[in-house]
VMD Tcl script that draws the C-alpha trace (Angstrom):
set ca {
  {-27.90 -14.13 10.42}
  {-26.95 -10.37 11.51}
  {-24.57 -10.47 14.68}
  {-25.78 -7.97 16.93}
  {-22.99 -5.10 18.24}
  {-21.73 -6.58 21.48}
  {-22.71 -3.91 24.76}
  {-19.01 -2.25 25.15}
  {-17.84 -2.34 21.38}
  {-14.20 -1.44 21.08}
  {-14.24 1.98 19.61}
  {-11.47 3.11 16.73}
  {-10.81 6.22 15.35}
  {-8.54 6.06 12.10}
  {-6.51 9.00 10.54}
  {-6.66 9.57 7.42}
  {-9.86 8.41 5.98}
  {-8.15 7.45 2.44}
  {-10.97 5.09 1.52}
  {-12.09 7.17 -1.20}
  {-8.73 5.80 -3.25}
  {-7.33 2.80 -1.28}
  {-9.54 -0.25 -0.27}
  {-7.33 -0.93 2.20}
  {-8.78 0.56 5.23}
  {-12.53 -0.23 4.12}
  {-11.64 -3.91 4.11}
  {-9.46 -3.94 7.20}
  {-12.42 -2.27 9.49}
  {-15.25 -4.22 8.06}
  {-12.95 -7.54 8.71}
  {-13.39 -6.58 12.40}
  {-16.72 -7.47 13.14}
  {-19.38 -6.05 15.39}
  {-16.74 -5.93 18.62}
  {-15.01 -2.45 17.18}
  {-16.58 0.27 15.63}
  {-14.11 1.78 13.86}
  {-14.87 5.52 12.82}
  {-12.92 8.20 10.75}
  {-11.16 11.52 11.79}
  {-11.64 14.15 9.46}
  {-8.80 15.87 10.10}
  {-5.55 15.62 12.83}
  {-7.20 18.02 14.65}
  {-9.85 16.08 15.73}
  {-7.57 14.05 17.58}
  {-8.90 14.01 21.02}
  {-11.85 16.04 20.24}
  {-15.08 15.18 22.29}
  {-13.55 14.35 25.42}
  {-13.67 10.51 25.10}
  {-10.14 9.99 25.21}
  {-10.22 7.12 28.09}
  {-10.15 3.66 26.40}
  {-10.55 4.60 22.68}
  {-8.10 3.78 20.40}
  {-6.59 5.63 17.74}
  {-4.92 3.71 14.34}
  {-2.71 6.02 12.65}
  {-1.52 5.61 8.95}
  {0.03 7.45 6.81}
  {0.89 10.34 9.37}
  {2.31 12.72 6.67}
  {-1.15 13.58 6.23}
  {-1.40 15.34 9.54}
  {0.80 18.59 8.11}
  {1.31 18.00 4.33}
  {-1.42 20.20 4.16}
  {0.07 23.22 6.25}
  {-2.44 23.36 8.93}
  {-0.81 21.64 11.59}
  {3.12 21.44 12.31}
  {4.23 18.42 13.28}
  {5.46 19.82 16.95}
  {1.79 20.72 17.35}
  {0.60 16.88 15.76}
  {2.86 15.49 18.68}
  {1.29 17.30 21.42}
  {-2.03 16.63 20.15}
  {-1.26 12.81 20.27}
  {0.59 13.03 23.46}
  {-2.45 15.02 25.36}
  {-4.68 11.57 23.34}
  {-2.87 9.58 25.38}
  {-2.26 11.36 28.40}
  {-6.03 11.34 28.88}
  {-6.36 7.54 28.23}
  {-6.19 6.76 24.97}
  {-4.02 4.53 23.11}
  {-2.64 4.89 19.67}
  {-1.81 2.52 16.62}
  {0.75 3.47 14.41}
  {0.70 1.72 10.97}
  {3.93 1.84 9.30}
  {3.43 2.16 5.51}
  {6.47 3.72 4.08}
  {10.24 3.75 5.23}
  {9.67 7.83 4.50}
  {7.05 9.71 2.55}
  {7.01 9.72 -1.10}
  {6.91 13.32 -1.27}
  {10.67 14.79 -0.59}
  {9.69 17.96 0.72}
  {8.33 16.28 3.98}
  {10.87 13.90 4.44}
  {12.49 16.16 7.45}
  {9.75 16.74 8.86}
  {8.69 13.01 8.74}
  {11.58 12.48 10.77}
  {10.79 14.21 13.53}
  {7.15 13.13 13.85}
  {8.59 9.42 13.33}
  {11.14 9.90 16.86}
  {7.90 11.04 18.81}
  {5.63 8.32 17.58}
  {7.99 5.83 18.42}
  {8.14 6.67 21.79}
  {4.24 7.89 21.64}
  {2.84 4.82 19.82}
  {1.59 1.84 22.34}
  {1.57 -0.58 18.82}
  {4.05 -0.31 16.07}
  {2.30 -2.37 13.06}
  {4.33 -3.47 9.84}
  {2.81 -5.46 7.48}
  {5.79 -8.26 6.79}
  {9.22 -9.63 8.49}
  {11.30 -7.83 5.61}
  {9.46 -4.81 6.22}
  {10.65 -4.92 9.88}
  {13.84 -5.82 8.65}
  {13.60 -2.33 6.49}
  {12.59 -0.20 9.11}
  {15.12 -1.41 12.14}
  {17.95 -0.34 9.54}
  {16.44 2.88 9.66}
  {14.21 3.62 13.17}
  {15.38 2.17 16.88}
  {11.88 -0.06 17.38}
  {10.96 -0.54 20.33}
  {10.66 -4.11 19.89}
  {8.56 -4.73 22.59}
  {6.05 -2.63 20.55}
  {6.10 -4.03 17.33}
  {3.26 -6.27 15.73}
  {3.19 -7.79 12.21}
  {0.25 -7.82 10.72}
  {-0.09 -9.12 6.92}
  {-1.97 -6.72 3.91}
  {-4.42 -8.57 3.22}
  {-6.26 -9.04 -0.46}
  {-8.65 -7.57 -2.27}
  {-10.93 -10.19 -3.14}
  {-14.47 -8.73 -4.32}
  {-13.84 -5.67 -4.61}
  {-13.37 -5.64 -8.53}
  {-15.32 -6.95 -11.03}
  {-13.45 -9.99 -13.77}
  {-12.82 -10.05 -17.23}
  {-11.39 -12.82 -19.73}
  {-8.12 -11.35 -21.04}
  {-9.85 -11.74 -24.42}
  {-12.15 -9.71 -23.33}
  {-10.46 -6.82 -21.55}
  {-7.97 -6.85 -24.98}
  {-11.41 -6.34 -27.46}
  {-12.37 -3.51 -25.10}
  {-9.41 -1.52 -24.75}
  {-8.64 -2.18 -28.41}
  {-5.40 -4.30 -27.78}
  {-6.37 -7.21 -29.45}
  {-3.52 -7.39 -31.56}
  {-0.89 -6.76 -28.90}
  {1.49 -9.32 -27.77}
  {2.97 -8.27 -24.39}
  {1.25 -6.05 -22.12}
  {3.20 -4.22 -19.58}
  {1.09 -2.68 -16.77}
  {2.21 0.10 -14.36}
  {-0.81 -0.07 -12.09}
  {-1.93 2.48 -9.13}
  {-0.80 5.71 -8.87}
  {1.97 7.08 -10.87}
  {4.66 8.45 -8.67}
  {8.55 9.54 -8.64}
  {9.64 6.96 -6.35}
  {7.79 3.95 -8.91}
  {10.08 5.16 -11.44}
  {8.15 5.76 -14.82}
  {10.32 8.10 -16.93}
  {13.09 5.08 -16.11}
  {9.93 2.47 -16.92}
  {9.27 4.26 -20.32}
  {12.94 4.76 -21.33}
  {13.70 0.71 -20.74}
  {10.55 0.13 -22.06}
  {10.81 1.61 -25.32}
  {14.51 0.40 -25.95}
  {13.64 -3.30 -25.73}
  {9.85 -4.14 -26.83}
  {9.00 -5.09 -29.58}
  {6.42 -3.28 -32.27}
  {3.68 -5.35 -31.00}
  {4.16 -5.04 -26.94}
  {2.14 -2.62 -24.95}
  {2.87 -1.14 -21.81}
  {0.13 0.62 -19.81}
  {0.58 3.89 -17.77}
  {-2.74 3.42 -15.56}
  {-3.88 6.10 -12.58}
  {-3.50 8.91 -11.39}
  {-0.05 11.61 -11.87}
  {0.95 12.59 -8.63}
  {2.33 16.17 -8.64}
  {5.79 14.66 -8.01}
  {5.71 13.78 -11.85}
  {3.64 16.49 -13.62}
  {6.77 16.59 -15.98}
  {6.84 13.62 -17.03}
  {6.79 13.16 -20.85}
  {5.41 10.06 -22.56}
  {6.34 9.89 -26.09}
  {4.47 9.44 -28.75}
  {4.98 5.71 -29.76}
  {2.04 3.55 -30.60}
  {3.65 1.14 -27.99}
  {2.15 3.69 -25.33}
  {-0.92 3.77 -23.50}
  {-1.28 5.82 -20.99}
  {-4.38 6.60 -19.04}
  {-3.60 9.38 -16.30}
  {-6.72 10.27 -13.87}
  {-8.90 8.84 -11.72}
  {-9.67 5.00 -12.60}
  {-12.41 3.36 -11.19}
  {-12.42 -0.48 -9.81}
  {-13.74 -1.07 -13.17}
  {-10.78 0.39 -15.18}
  {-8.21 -1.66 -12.84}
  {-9.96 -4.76 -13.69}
  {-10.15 -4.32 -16.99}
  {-6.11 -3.13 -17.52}
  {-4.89 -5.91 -15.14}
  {-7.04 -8.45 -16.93}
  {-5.42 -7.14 -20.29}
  {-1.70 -7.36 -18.89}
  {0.30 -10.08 -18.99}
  {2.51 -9.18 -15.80}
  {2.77 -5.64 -13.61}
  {6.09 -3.79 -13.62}
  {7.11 -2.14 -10.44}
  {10.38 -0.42 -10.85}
  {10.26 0.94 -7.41}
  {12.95 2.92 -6.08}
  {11.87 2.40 -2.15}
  {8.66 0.08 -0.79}
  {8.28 -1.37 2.67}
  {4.57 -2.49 1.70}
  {3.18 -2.76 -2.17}
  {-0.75 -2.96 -2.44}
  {-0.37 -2.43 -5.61}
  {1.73 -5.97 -6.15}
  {-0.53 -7.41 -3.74}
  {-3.62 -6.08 -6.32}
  {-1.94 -7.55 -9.19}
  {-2.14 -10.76 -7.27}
  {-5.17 -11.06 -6.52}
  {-6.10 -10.48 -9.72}
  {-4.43 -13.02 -11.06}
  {-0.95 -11.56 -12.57}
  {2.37 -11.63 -11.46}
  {4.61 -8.68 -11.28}
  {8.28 -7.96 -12.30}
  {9.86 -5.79 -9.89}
  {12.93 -4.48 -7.95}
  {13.94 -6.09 -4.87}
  {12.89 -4.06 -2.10}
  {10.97 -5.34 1.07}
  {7.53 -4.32 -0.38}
  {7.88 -6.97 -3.31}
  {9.45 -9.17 -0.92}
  {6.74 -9.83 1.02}
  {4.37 -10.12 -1.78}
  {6.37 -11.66 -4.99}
  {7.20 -15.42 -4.68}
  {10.04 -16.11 -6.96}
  {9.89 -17.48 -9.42}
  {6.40 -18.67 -8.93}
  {4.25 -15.71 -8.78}
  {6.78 -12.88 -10.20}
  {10.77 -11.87 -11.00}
  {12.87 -9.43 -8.70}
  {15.80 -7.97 -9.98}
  {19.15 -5.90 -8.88}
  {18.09 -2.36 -8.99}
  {21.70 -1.46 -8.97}
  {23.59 -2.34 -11.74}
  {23.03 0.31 -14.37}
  {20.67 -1.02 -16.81}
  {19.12 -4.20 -14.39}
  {15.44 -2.45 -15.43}
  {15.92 -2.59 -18.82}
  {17.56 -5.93 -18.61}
  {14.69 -7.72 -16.47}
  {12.17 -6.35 -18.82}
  {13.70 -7.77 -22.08}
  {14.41 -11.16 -19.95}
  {9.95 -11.20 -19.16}
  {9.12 -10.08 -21.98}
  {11.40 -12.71 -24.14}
  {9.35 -15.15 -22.27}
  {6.13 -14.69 -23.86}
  {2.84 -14.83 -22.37}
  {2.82 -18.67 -21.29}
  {5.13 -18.38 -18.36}
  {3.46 -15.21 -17.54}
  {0.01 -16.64 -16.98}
  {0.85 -19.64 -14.71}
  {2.54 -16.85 -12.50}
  {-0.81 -15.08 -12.51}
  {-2.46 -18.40 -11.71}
  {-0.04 -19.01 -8.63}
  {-0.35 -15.28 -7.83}
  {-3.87 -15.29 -7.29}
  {-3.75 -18.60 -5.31}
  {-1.15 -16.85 -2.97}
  {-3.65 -13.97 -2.70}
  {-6.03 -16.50 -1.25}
  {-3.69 -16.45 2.03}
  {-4.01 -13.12 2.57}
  {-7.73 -13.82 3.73}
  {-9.13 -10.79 5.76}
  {-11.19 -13.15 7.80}
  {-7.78 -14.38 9.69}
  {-6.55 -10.85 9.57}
  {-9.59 -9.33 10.50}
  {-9.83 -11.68 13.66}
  {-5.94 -10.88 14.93}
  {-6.07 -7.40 14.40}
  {-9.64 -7.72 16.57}
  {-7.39 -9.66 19.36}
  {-4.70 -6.82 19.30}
  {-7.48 -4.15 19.84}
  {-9.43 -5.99 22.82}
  {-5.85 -6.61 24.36}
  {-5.10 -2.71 24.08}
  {-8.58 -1.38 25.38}
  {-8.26 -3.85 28.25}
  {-4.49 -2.64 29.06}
  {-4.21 -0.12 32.20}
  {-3.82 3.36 31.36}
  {-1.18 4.30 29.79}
  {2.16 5.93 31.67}
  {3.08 9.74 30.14}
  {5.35 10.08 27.60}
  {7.56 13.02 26.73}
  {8.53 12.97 23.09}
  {11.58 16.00 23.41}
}
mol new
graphics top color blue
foreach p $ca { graphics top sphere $p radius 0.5 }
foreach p [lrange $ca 0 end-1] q [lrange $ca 1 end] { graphics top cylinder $p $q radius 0.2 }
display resetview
């Protein structure tokens, strides 16, 4: 039976709306239940707009978005957030990535990052070694901070035998599959991915370049070895399924991560993940049960980890994917859903907030 929307719903406006490439957000808002409404902002500049600043709440995410695309400067991003507040509201500040992917905004980043630390009334991070992370790098206010998991994406993409998934992308005949899910980006290291690659699999292994290039690697070159396949572009739910199904593990060679939904993806479908130790595969590889993290360090630890997995055949491989998607299980949105619903009914119910100057 329907629950109806409660009289005084908790209303939630998110920035950005990224739910056109990332489940993320869908699945955290619907997880709420009828007590929030949770809304998008088109743009940062609708921050504040409408004059119903008093008691709404606004969850920030991936704040580079505000001025990556040269409309706003982040001095005028700060005082658009500080005159939010001013006038009542409060503000969320999910922390997805130590500092953007993108160098160019990385000094920029920084100073948005010292205002919203002083400007945010919640600091989220997904995991303790994610906190860990970002206390080496940012003075949290600790009093602030909440720690929220990622949680899975269970039903959002359809299933397919490994048989099957093989027949239909014409791999039958492969023996390890290597997937690089998500989108392909500098800091995930492919042109290192494909050199390692290349120098220790075998004729029959496979390893899959799957998403979309980010601009940050339009140069990258992928040679012309039938041990390639890569698929840059959009791919749809479908396409995921079907090249995770196919794999036997994930590789993420990542250079930086404080949270990985891509490892947490390959979990809950049902493969485990090779990566480098950073707090993002922390938090969501279980060694050696669901996955392997190596040294990224030493020179050569990439190419070394991926001859050690894929030495190990497929067996191994697929009772990691089994305890992978049985972790995923944890990360139920129902739990999540009802703490993050807690943490916005305790900020709409705090007192107005004092003023905050952020220079």
């Amino acid at each position: 039976m329907l629950q109806a929307a409660p009289p005084n719903p908790i209303n939630v406006r998110f920035f950005p709306d990224y739910r056109g490439t990332n489940p993320y957000q869908e699945l955290l808002y619907r997880s709420l239940g009828p007590a929030v409404i949770a809304q998008p902002l088109d743009s940062a500049a609708q921050i504040g707009a409408g004059g119903q600043d008093a008691g709404s709440i606004l969850h920030l995410h991936w704040e580079t978005a505000a001025f990556t695309d040269g409309k706003q400067s982040a001095e005028s991003f700060l005082d658009a957030l500080s005159g939010f507040r001013d006038r009542g509201g409060r503000i969320v500040w999910t922390i997805h990535n130590l500092m953007p992917h993108d160098h160019r905004y990385r000094a920029v980043s920084k100073q948005v990052r010292s205002g919203l630390l002083a400007l945010a009334d919640i600091v989220h991070l997904h995991s303790l070694p994610a906190l860990t992370a970002a206390m080496e790098q940012h003075a949290l206010p600790m009093a602030k901070v909440r720690i929220i998991p990622h949680g899975n994406f269970d039903g959002v993409y359809p299933s397919f035998s490994r048989e099957q998934a093989r027949s239909e992308l014409q791999l039958e005949d492969a023996r390890m599959i290597v997937l690089m899910p998500g989108q392909i980006r500098a800091y995930k290291a492919p042109a290192a991915l494909i050199e390692a690659f290349l120098d220790v699999a075998g004729p029959d292994d496979r390893l899959i370049l799957a998403g979309h290039r980010a601009p940050d690697v339009d140069d990258l070159t992928v040679p012309d070895d039938p041990r390639m396949v890569a698929t840059f572009g959009f791919s749809t739910d479908r396409d995921l399924a079907l090249v995770h199904a196919a794999a036997d593990f994930a590789v993420l060679p990542y250079t930086a991560s404080l949270t990985s939904g891509s490892a947490i993806l390959a979990q809950t479908l049902g493969r485990g993940t090779l990566g480098s130790d950073t707090p993002g595969l922390r938090d969501a590889v279980l060694v050696p049960a669901t996955g392997v993290l190596y040294d990224p360090a030493p020179d050569g630890a990439l190419a070394s980890a991926l001859q050690a997995a894929l030495n190990e055949g497929p067996d191994p491989w697929a009772a990691r994917g089994k305890a992978a998607a049985q972790a995923a299980r944890a990360r139920d949105w129902t739990a999540i859903g009802a703490t993050w619903r807690s943490l916005f009914t305790e900020l709409a119910r705090r007192p107005r907030p004092a003023r905050v100057l952020t220079s």
